[in-house]
HTML snippet that shows the backbone in 3Dmol.js (N, CA, C, O; Angstrom):
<script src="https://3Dmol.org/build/3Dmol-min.js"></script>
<div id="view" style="width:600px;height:400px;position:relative"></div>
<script>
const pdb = `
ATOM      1  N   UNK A   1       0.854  -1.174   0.000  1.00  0.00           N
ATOM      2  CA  UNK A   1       0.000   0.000   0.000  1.00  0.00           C
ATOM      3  C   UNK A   1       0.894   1.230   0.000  1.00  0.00           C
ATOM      4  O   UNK A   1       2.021   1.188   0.494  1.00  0.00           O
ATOM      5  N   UNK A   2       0.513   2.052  -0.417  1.00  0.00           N
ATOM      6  CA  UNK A   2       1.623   3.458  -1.475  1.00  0.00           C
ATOM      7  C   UNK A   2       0.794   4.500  -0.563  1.00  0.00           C
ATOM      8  O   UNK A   2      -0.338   4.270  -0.138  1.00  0.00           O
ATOM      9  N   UNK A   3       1.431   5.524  -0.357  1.00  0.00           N
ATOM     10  CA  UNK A   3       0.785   6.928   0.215  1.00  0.00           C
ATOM     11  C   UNK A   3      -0.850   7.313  -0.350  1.00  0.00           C
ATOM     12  O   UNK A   3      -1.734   7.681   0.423  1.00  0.00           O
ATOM     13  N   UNK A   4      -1.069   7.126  -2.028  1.00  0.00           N
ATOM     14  CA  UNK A   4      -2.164   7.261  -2.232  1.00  0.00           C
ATOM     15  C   UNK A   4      -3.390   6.311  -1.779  1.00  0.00           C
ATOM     16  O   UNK A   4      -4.596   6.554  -1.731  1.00  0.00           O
ATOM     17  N   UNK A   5      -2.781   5.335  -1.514  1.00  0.00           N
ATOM     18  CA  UNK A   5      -3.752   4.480  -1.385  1.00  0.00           C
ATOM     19  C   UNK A   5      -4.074   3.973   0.103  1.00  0.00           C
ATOM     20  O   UNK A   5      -4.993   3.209   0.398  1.00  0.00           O
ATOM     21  N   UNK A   6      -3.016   4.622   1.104  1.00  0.00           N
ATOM     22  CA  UNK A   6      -3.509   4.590   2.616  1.00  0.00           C
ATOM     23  C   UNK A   6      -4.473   5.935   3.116  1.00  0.00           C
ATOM     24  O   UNK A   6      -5.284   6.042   4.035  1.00  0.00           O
ATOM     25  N   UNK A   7      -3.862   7.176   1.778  1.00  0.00           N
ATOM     26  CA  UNK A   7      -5.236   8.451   2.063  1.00  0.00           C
ATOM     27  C   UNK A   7      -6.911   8.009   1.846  1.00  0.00           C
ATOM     28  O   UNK A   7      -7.851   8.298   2.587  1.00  0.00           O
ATOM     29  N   UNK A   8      -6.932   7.226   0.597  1.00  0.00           N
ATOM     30  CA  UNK A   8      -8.150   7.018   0.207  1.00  0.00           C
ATOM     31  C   UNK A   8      -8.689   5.761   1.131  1.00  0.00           C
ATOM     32  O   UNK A   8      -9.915   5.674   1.071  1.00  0.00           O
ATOM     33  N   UNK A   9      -8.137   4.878   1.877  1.00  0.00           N
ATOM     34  CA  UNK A   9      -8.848   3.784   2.896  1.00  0.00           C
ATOM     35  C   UNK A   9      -8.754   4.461   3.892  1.00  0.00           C
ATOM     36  O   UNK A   9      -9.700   4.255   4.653  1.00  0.00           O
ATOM     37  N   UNK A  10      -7.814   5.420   4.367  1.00  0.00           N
ATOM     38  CA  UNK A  10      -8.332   6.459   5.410  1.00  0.00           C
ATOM     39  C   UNK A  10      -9.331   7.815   5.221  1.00  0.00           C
ATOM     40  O   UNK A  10      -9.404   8.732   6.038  1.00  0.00           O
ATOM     41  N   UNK A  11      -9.967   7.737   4.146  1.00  0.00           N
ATOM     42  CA  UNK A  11     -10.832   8.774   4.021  1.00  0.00           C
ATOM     43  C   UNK A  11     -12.050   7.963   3.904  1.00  0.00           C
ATOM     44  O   UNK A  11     -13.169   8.310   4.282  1.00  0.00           O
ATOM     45  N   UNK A  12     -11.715   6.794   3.318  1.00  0.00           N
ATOM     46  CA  UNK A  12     -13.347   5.722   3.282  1.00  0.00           C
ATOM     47  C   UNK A  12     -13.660   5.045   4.589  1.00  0.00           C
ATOM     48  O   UNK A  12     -14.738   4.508   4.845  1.00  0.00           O
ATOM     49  N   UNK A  13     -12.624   5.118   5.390  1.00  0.00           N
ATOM     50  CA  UNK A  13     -13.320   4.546   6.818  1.00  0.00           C
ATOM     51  C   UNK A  13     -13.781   5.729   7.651  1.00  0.00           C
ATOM     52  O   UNK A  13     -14.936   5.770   8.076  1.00  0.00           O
ATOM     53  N   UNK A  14     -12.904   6.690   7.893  1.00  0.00           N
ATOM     54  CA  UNK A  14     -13.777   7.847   8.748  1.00  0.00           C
ATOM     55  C   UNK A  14     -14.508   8.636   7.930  1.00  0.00           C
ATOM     56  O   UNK A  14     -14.803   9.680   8.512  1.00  0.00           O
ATOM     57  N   UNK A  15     -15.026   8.563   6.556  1.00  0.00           N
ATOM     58  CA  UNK A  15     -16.405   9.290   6.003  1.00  0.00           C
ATOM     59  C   UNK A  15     -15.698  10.385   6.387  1.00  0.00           C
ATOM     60  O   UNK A  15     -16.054  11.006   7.388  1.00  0.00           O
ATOM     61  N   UNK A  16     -14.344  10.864   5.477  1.00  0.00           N
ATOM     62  CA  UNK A  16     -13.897  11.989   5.221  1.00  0.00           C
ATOM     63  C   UNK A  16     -13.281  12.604   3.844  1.00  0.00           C
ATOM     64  O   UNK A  16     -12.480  11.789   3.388  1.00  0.00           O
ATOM     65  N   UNK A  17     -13.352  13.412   3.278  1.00  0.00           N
ATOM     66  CA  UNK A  17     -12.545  14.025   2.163  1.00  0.00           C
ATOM     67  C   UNK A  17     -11.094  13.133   1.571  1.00  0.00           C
ATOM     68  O   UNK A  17     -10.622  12.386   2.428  1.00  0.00           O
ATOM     69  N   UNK A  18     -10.607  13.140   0.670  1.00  0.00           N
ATOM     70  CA  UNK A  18      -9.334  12.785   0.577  1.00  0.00           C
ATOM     71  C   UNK A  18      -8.295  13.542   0.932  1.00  0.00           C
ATOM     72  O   UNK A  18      -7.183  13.169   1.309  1.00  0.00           O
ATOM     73  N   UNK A  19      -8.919  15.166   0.725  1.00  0.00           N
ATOM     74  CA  UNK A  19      -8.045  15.965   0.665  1.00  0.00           C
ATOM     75  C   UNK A  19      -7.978  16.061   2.535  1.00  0.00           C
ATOM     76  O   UNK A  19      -6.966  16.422   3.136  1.00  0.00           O
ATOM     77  N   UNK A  20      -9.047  15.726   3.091  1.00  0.00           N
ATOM     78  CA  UNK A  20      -8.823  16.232   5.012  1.00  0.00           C
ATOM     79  C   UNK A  20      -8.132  14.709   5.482  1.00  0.00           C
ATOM     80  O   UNK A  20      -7.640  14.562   6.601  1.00  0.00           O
ATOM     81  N   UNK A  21      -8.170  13.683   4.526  1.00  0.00           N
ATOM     82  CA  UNK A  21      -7.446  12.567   5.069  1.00  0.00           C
ATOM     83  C   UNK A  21      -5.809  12.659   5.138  1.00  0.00           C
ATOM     84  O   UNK A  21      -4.947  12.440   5.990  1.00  0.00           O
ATOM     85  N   UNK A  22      -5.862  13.200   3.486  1.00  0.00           N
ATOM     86  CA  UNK A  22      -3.987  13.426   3.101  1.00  0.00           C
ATOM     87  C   UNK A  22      -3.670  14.699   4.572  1.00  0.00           C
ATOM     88  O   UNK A  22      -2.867  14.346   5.435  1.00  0.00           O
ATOM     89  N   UNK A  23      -4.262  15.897   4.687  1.00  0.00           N
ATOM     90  CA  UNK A  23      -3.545  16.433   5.405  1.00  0.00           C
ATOM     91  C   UNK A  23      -3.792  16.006   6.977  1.00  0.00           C
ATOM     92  O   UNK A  23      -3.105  16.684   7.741  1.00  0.00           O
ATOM     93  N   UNK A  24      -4.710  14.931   7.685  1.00  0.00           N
ATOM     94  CA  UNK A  24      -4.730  14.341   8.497  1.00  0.00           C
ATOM     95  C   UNK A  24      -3.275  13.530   8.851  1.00  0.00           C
ATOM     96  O   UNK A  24      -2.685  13.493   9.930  1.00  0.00           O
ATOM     97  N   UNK A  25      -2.959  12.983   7.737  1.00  0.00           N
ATOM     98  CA  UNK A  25      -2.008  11.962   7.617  1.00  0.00           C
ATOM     99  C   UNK A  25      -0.481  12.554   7.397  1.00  0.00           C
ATOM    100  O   UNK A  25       0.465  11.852   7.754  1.00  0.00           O
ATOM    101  N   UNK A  26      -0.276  13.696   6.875  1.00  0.00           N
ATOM    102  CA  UNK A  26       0.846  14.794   6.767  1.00  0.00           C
ATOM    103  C   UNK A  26       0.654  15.336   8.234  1.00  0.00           C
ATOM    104  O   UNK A  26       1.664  15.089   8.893  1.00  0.00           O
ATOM    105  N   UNK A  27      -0.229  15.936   8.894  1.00  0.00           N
ATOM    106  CA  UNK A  27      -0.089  16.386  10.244  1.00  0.00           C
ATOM    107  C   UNK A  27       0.815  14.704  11.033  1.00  0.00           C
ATOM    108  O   UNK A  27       2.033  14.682  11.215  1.00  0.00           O
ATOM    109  N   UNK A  28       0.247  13.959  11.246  1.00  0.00           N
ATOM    110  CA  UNK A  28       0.670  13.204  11.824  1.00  0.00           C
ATOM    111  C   UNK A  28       2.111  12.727  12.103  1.00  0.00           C
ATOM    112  O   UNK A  28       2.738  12.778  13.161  1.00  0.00           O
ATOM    113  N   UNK A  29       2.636  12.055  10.403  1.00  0.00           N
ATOM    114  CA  UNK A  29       3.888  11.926  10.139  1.00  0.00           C
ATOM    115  C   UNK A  29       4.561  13.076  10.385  1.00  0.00           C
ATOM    116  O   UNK A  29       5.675  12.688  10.735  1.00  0.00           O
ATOM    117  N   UNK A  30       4.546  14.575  10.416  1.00  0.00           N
ATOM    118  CA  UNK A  30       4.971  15.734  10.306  1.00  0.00           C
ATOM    119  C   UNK A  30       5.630  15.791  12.195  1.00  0.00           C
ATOM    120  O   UNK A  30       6.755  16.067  12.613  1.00  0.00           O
ATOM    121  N   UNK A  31       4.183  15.347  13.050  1.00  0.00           N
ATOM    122  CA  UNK A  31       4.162  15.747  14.467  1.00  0.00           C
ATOM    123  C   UNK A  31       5.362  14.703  14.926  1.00  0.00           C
ATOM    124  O   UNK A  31       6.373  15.075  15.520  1.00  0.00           O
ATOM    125  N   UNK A  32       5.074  13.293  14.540  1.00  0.00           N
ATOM    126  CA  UNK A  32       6.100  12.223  14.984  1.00  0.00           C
ATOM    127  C   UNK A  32       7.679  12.149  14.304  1.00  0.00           C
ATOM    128  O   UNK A  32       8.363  11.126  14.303  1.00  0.00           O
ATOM    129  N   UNK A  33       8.087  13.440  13.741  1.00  0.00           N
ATOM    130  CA  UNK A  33       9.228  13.484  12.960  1.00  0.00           C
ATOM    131  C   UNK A  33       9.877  14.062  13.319  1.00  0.00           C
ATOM    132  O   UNK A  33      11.081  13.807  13.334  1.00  0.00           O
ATOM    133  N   UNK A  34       9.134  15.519  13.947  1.00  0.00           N
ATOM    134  CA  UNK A  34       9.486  16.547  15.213  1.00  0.00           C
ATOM    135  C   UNK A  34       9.896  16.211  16.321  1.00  0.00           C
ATOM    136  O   UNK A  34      10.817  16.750  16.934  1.00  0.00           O
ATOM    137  N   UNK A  35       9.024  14.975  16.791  1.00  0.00           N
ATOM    138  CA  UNK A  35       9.206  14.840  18.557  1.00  0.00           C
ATOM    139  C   UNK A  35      10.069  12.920  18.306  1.00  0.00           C
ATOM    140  O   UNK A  35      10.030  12.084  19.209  1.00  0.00           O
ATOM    141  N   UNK A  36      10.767  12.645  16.864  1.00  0.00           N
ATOM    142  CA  UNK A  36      11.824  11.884  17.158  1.00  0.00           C
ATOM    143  C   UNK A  36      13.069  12.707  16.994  1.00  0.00           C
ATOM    144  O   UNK A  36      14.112  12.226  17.438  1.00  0.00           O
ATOM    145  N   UNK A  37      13.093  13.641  16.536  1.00  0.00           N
ATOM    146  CA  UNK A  37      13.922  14.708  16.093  1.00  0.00           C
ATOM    147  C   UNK A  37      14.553  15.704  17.059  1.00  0.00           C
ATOM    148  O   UNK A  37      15.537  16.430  16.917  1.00  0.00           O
ATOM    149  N   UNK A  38      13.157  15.423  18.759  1.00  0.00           N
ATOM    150  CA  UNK A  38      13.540  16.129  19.186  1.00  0.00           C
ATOM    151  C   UNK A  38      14.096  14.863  20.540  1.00  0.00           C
ATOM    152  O   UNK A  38      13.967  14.989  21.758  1.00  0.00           O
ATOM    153  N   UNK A  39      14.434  14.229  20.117  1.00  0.00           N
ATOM    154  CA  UNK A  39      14.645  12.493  21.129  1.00  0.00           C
ATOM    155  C   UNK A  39      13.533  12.267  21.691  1.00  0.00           C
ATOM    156  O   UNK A  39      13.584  11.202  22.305  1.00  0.00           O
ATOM    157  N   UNK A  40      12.264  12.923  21.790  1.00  0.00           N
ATOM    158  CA  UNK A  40      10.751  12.157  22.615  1.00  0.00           C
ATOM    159  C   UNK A  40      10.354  10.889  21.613  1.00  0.00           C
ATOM    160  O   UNK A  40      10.783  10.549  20.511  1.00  0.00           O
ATOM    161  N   UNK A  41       9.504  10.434  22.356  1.00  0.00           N
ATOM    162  CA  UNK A  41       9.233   8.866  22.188  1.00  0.00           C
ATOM    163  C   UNK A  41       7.487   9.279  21.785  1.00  0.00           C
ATOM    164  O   UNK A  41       6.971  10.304  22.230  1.00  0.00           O
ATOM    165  N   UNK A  42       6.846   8.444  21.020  1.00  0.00           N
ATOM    166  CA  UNK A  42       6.014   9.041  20.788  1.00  0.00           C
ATOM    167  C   UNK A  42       4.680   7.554  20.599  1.00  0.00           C
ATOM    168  O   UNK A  42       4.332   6.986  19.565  1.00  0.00           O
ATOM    169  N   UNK A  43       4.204   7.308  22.095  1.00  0.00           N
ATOM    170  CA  UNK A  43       3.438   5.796  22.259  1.00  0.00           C
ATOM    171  C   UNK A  43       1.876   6.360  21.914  1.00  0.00           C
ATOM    172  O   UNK A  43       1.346   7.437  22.185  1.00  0.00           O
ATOM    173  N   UNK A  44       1.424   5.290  21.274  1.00  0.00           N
ATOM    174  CA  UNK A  44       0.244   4.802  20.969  1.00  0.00           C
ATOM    175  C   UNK A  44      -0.432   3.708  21.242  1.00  0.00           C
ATOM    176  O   UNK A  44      -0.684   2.876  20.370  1.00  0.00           O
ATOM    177  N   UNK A  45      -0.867   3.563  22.705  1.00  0.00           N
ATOM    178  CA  UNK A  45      -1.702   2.730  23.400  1.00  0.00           C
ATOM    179  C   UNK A  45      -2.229   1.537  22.487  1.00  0.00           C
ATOM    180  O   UNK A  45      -3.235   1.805  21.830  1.00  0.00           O
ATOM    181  N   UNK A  46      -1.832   0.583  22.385  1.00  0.00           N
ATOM    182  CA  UNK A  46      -2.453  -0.761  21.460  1.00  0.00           C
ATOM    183  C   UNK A  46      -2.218  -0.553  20.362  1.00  0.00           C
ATOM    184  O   UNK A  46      -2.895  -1.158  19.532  1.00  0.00           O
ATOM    185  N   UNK A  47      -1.225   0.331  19.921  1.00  0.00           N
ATOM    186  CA  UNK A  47      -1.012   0.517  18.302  1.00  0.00           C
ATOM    187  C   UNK A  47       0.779  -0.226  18.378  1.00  0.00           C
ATOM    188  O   UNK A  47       1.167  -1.368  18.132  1.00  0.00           O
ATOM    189  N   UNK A  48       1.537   1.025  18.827  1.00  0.00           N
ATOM    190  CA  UNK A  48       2.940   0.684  19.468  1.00  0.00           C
ATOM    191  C   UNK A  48       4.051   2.256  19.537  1.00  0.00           C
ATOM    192  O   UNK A  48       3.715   3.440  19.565  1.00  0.00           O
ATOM    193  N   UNK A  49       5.049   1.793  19.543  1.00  0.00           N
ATOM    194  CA  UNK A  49       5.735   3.284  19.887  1.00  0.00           C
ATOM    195  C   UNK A  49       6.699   3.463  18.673  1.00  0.00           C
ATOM    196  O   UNK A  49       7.019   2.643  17.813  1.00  0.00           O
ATOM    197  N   UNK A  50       7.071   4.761  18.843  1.00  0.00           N
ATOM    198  CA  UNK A  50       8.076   5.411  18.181  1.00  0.00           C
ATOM    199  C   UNK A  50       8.623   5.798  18.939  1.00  0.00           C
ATOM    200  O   UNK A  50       8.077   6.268  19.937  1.00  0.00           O
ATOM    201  N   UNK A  51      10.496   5.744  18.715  1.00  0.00           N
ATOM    202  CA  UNK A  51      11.506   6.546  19.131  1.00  0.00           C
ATOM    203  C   UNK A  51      12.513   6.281  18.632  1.00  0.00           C
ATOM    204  O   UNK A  51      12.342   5.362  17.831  1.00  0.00           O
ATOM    205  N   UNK A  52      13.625   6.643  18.683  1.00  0.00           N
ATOM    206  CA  UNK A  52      14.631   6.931  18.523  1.00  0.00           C
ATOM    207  C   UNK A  52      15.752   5.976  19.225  1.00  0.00           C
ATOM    208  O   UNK A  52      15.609   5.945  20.447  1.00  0.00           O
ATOM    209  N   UNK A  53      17.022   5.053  18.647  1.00  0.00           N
ATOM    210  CA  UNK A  53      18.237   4.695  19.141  1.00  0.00           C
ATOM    211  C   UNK A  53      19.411   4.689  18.748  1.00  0.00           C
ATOM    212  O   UNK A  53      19.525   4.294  17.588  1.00  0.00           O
ATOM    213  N   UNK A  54      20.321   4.966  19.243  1.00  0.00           N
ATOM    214  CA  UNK A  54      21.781   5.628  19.313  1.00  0.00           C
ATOM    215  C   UNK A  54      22.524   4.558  18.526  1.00  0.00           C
ATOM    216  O   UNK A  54      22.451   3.420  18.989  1.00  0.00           O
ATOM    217  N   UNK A  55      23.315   4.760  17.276  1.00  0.00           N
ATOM    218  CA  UNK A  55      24.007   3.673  16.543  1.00  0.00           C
ATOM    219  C   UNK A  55      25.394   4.442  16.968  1.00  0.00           C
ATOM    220  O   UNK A  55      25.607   5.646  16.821  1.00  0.00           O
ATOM    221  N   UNK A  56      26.592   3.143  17.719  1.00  0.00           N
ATOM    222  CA  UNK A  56      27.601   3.661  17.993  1.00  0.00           C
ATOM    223  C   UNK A  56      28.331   4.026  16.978  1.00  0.00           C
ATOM    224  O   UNK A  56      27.884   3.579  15.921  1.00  0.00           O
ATOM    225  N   UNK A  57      29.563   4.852  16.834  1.00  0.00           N
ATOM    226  CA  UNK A  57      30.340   4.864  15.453  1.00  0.00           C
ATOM    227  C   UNK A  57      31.301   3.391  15.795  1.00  0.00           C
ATOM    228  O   UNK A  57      31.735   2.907  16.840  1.00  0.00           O
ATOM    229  N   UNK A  58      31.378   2.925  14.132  1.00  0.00           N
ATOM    230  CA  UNK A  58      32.174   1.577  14.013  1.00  0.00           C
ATOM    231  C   UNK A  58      32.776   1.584  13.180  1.00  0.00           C
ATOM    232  O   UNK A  58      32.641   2.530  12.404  1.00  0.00           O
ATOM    233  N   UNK A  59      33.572   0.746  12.941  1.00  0.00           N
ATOM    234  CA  UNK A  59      33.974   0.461  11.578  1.00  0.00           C
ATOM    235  C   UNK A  59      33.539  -0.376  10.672  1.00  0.00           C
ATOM    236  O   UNK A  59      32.875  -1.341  11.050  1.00  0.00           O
ATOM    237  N   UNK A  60      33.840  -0.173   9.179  1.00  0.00           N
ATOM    238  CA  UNK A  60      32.923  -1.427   8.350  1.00  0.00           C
ATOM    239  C   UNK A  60      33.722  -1.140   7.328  1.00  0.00           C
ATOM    240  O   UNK A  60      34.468  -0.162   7.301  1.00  0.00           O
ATOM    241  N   UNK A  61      33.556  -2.345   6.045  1.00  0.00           N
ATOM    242  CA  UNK A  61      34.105  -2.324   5.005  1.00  0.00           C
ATOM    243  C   UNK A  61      34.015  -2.230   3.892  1.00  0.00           C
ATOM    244  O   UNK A  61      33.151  -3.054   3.593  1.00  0.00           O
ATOM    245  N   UNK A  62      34.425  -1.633   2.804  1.00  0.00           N
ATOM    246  CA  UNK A  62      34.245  -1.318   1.657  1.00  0.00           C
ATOM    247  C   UNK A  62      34.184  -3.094   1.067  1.00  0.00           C
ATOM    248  O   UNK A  62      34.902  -4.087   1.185  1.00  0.00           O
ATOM    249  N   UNK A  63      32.802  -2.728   0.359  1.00  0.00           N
ATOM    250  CA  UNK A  63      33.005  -4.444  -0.350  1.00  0.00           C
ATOM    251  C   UNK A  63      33.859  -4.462  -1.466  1.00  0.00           C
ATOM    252  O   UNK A  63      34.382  -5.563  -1.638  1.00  0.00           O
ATOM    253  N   UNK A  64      34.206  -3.483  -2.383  1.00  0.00           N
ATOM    254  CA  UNK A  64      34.540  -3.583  -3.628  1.00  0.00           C
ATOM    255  C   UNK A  64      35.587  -3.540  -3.547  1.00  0.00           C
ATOM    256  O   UNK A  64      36.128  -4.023  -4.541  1.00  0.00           O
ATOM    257  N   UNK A  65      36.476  -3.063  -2.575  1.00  0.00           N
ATOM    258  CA  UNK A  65      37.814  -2.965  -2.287  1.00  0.00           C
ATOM    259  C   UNK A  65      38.187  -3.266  -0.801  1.00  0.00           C
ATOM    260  O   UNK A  65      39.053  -2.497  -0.385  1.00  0.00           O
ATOM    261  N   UNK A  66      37.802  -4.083  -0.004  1.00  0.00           N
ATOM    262  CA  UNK A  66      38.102  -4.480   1.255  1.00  0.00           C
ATOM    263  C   UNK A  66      38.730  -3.706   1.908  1.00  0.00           C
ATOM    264  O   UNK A  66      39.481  -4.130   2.787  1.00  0.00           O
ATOM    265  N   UNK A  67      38.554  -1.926   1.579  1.00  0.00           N
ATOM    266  CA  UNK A  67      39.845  -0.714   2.511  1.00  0.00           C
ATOM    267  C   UNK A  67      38.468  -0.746   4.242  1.00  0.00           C
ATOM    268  O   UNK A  67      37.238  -0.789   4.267  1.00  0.00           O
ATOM    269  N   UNK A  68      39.048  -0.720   4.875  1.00  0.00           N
ATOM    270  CA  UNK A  68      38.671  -0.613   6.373  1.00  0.00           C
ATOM    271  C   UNK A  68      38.106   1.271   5.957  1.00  0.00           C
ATOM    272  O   UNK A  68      38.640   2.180   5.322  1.00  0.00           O
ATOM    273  N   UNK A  69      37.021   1.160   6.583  1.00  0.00           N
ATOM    274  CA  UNK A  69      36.274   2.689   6.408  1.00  0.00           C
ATOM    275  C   UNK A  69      35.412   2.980   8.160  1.00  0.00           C
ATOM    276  O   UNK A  69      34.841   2.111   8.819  1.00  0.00           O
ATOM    277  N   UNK A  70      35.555   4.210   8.470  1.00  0.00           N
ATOM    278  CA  UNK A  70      34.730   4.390   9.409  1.00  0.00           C
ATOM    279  C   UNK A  70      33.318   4.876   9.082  1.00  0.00           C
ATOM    280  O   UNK A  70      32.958   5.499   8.082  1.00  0.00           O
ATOM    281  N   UNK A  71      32.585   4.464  10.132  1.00  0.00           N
ATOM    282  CA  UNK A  71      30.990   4.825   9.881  1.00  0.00           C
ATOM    283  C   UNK A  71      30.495   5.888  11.184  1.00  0.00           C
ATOM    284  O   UNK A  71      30.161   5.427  12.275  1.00  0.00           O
ATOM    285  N   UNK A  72      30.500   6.715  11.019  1.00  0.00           N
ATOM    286  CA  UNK A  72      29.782   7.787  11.740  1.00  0.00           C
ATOM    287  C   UNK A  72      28.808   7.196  13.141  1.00  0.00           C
ATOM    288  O   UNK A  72      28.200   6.135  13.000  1.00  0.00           O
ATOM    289  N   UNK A  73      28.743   7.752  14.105  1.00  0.00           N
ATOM    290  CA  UNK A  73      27.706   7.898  14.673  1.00  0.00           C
ATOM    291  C   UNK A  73      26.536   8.400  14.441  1.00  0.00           C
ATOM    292  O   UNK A  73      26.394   9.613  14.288  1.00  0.00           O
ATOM    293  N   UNK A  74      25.050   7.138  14.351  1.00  0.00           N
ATOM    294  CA  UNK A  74      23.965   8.203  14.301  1.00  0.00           C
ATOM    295  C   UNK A  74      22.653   7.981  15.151  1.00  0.00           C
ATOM    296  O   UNK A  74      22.564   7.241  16.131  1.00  0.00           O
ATOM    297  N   UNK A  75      21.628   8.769  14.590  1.00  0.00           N
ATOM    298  CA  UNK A  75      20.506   8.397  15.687  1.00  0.00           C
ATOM    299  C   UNK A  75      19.379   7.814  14.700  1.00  0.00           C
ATOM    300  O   UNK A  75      18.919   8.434  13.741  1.00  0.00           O
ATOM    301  N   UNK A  76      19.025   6.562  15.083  1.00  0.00           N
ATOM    302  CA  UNK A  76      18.326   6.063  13.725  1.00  0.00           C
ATOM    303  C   UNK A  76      16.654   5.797  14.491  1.00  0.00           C
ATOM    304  O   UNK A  76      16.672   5.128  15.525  1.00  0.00           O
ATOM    305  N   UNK A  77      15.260   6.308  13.994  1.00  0.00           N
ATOM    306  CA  UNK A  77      14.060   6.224  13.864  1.00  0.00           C
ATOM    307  C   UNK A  77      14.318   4.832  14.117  1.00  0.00           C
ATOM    308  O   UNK A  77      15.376   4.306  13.772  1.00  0.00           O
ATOM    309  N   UNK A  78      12.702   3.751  15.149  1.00  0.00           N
ATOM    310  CA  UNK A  78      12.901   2.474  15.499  1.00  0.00           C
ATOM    311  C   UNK A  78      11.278   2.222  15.637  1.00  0.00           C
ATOM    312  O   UNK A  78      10.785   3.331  15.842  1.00  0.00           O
ATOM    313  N   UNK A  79      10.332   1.302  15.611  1.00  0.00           N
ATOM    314  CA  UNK A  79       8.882   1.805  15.630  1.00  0.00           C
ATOM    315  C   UNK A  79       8.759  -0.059  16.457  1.00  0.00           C
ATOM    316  O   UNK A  79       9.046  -1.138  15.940  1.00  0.00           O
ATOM    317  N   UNK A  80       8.375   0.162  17.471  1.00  0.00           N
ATOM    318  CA  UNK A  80       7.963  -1.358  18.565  1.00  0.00           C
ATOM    319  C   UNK A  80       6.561  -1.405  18.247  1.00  0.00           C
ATOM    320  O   UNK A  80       5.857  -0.468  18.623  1.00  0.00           O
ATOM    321  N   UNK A  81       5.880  -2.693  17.385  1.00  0.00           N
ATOM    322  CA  UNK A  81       4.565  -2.739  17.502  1.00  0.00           C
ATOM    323  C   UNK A  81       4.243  -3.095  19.279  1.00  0.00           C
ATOM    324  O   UNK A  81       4.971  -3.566  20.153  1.00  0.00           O
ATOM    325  N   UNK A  82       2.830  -2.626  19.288  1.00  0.00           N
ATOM    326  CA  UNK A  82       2.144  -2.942  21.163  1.00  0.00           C
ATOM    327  C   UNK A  82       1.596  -3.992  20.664  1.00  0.00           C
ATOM    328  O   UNK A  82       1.700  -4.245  19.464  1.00  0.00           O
ATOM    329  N   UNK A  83       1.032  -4.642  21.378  1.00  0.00           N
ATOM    330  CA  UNK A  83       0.611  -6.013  21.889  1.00  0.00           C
ATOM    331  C   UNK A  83      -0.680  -6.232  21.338  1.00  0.00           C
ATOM    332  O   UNK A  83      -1.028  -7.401  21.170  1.00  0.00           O
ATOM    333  N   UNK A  84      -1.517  -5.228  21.003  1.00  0.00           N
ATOM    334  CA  UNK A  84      -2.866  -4.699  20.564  1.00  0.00           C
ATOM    335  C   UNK A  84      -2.948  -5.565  18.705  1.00  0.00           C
ATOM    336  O   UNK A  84      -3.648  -6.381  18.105  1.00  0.00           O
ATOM    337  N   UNK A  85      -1.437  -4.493  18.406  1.00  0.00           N
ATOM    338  CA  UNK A  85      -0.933  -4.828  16.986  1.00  0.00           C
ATOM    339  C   UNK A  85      -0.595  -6.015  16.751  1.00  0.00           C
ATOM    340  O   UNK A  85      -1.156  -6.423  15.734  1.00  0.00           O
ATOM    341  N   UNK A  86       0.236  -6.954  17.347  1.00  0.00           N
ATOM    342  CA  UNK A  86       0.863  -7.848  17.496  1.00  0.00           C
ATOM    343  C   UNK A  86      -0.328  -8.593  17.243  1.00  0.00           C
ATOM    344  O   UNK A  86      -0.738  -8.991  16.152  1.00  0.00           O
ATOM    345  N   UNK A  87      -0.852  -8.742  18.409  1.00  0.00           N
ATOM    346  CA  UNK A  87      -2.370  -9.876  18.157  1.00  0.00           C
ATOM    347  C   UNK A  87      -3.110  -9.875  17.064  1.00  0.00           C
ATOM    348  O   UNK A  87      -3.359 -10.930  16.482  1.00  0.00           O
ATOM    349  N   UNK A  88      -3.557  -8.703  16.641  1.00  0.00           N
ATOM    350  CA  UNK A  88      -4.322  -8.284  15.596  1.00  0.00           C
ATOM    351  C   UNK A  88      -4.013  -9.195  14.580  1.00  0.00           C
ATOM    352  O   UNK A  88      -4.884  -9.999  14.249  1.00  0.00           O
ATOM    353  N   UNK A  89      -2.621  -9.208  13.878  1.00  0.00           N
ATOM    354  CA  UNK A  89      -1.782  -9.234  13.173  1.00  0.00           C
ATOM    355  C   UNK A  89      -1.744 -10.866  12.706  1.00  0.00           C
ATOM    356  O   UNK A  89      -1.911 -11.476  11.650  1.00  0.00           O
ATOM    357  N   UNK A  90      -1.431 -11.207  14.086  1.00  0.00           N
ATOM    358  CA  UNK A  90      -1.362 -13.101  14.073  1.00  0.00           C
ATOM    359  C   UNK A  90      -2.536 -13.916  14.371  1.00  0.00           C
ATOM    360  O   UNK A  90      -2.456 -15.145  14.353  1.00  0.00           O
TER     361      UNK A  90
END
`;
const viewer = $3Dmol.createViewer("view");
viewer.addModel(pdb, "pdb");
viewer.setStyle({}, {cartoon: {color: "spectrum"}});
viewer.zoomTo();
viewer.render();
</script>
């Protein structure tokens, strides 16, 4: 399922516009991009969470030429389904 096509099953289940679904769905992603951005964690009761975890800097290797390369430290987006989801699911 593609961006267009999670606006239009979210505009056909809450009996809303496409156009108040897309910017329903841009507010959202927009709010949870901010507050991983800003290190908050961002839970959804029976859905699951968002946050954020710390990738140490390491080293790794060039495949094409086996030269030893360093890799940066970063902070990488992580999403835990809840238990709600989980079940649903299986």
């Amino acid at each position: 399922m593609n961006k267009t096509e999670l606006v239009a099953a979210m505009a056909e289940k809450a009996g809303i516009s496409k156009k108040d679904a897309e910017a329903a769905l841009k507010a959202f992603t927009d709010t949870v991009a901010d507050e991983l951005k800003a290190k908050n964690k961002v839970q959804l009761v029976g859905f699951g969470t968002f946050e954020t975890s710390v990738r140490a800097a390491r080293e790794g290797r060039n495949p094409q030429t086996k030269e030893t390369i360093k890799i940066a430290a970063s902070t990488a987006p992580k999403f835990k389904a809840g238990k709600a989801l989980k079940d649903y699911v299986n």
